[in-house]
C-alpha positions in Angstrom: 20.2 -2.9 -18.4 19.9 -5.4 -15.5 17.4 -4.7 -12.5 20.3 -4.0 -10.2 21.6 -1.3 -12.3 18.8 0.8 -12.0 18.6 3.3 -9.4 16.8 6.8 -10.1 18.5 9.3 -7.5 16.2 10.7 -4.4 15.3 14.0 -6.4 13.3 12.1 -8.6 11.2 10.8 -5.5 11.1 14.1 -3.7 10.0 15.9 -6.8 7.1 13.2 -7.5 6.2 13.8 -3.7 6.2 17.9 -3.9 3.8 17.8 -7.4 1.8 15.7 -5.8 1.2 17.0 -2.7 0.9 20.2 -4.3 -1.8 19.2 -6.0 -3.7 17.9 -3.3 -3.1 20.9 -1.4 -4.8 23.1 -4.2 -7.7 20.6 -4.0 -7.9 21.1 -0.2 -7.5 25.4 -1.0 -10.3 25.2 -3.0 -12.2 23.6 -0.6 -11.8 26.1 2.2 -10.1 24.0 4.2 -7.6 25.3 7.6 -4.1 24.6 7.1 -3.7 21.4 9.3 -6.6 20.2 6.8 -4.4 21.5 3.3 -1.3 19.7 5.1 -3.2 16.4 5.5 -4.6 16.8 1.7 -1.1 17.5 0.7 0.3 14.4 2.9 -2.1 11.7 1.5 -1.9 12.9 -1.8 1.9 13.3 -1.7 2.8 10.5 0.1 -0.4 8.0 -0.6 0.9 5.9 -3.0 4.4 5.4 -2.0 2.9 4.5 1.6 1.2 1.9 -0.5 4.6 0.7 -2.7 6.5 0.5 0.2 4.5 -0.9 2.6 2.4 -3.4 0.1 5.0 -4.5 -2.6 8.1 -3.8 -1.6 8.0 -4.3 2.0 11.3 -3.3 2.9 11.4 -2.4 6.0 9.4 1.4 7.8 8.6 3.6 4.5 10.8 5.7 3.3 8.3 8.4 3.1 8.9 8.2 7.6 12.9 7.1 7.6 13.6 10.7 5.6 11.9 13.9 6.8 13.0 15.0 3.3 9.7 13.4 2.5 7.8 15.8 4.7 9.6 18.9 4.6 8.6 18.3 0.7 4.8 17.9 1.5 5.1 21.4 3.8 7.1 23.1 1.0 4.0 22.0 -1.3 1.6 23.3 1.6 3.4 26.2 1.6 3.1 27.1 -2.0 -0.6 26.3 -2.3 -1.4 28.3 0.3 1.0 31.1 -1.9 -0.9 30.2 -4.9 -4.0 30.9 -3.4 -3.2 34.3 -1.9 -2.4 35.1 -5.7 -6.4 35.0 -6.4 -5.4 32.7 -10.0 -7.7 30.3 -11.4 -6.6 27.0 -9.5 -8.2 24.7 -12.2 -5.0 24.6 -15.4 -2.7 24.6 -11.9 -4.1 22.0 -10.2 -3.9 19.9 -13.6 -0.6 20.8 -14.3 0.9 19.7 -10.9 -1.4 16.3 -11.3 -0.3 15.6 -14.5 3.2 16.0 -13.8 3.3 13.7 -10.5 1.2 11.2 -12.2 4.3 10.8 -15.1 6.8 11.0 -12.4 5.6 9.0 -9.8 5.0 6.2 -12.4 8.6 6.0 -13.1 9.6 6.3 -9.7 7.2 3.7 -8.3 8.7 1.1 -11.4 12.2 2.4 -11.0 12.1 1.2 -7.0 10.0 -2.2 -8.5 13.5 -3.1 -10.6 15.7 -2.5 -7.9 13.9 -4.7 -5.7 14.0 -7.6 -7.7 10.3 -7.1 -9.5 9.7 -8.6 -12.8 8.7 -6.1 -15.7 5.3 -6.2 -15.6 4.9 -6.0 -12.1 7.4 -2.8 -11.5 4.5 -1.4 -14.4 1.6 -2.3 -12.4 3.5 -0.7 -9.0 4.2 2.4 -11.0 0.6 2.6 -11.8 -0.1 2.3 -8.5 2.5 4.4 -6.8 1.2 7.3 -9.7 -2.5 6.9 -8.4 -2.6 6.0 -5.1 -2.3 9.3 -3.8 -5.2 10.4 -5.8 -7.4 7.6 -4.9 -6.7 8.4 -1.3 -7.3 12.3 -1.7 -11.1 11.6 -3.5 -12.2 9.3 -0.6 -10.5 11.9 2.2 -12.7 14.4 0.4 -16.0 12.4 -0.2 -15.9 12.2 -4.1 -15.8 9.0 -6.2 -12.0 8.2 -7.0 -11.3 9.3 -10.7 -9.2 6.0 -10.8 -12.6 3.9 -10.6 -15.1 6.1 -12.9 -15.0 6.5 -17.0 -13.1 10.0 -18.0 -9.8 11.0 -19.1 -7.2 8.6 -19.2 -5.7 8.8 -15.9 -4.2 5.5 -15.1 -3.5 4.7 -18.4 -1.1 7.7 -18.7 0.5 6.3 -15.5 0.7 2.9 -17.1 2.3 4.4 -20.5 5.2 6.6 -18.3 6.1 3.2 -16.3 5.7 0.9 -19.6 8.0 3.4 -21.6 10.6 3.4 -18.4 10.8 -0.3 -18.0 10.7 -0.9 -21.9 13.9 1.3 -22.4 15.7 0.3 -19.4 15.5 -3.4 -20.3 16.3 -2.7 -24.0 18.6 0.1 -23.8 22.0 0.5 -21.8 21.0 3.9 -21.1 21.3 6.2 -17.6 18.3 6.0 -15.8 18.4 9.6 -15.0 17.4 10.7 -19.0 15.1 7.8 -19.4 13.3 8.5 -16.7 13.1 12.4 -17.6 11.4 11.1 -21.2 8.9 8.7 -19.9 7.3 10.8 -17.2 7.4 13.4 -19.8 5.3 11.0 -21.9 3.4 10.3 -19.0 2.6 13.8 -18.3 1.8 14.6 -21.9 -0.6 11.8 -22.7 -2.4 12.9 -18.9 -3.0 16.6 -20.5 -3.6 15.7 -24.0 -6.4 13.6 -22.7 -7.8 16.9 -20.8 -7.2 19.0 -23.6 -8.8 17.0 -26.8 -11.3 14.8 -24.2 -9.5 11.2 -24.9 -11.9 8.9 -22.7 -12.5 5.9 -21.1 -15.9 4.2 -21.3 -18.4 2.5 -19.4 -17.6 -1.2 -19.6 -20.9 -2.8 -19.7 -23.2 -4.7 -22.6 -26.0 -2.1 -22.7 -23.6 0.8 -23.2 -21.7 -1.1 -26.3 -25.0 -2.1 -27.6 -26.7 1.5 -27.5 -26.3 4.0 -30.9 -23.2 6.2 -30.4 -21.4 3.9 -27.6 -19.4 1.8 -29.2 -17.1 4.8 -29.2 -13.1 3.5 -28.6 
């Protein structure tokens, strides 16, 4: 399938925005904050990373995240429902994972989608997937004071953005296939490899010489 042929639909983008945001507006419910404060959280973390693939790799013209109010009607939809879930007095832990989880795998294949389009070779519609998938993130732990997960060892987190955007671009340049399914399966993959992680405590580690060289941390 050539570059030009690929072209996920808007729903794609606008679901990857409302996951996201959700999830950064169950971040800011657990913190207490006011609602202007869990619609900002919700906004970077939403719309963070595509600021950054539209306005750092692409570069085509004002983001699209400010030329379609879709984009923040979906961000106050996600406000909305955070808000909702916190009025049901759940556990916002497994939630807040689940919504992460899910826009990590699907703003990955968004983000490398819209790199294909645009004329990106392979590997760099991977690396802007990755960074469309943790952008948002990175901006929501420095908003709220913590070290960005992206930067610290822990459950893979960029590398199951890397694998969703990999798995897209692999099967759209091997396959004749509609983007709409392919994309469905790798942020699935995405998503899966994200909570898998969580759940059986697949890690990164610290990359230094002491650490290899120490009893137990030469741990892959």
């Amino acid at each position: 399938m050539s570059p030009s042929a690929i072209q996920l639909p808007l729903e794609f983008d606008l679901v990857a925005t409302f996951v996201s945001a959700l999830a950064g507006a169950l971040v800011a419910v657990r913190r207490q904050y006011d609602f202007v404060g869990v619609f900002a959280l919700a906004f970077v973390t939403g719309l963070g990373g595509a600021l950054i693939r539209d306005g750092i790799f692409l570069q085509q013209g004002p983001p699209a995240a400010v030329r379609d109010s879709r984009y923040l009607l979906a961000v106050l939809a996600a406000t909305l429902v955070g808000l909702g879930i916190d009025r049901l007095n759940t556990s916002l832990e497994r939630v807040m994972l689940l919504f992460d989880a899910l826009g990590l795998g699907v703003y990955a294949v968004v983000g490398a989608d819209r790199s294909l389009v645009a004329g990106i070779g392979h590997l760099g519609a991977i690396l802007v997937g990755v960074v469309n998938a943790v952008g948002g993130g990175v901006l929501r732990d420095v908003f709220t004071r913590e070290e960005p997960i992206l930067f610290r060892p822990g459950q893979f987190y960029a590398t199951a953005a890397a694998i969703a955007a990999l798995v897209y671009v692999a099967i759209s340049a091997a396959f004749d296939l509609p983007p709409g399914p392919t994309a469905v399966l790798a942020a699935a993959v995405g998503s899966v490899v994200r909570l898998l992680a969580v759940r059986y405590d697949w890690k990164t580690h610290p990359w230094y010489w002491r650490y290899w060289n120490k009893p137990g941390g030469s741990a892959g």
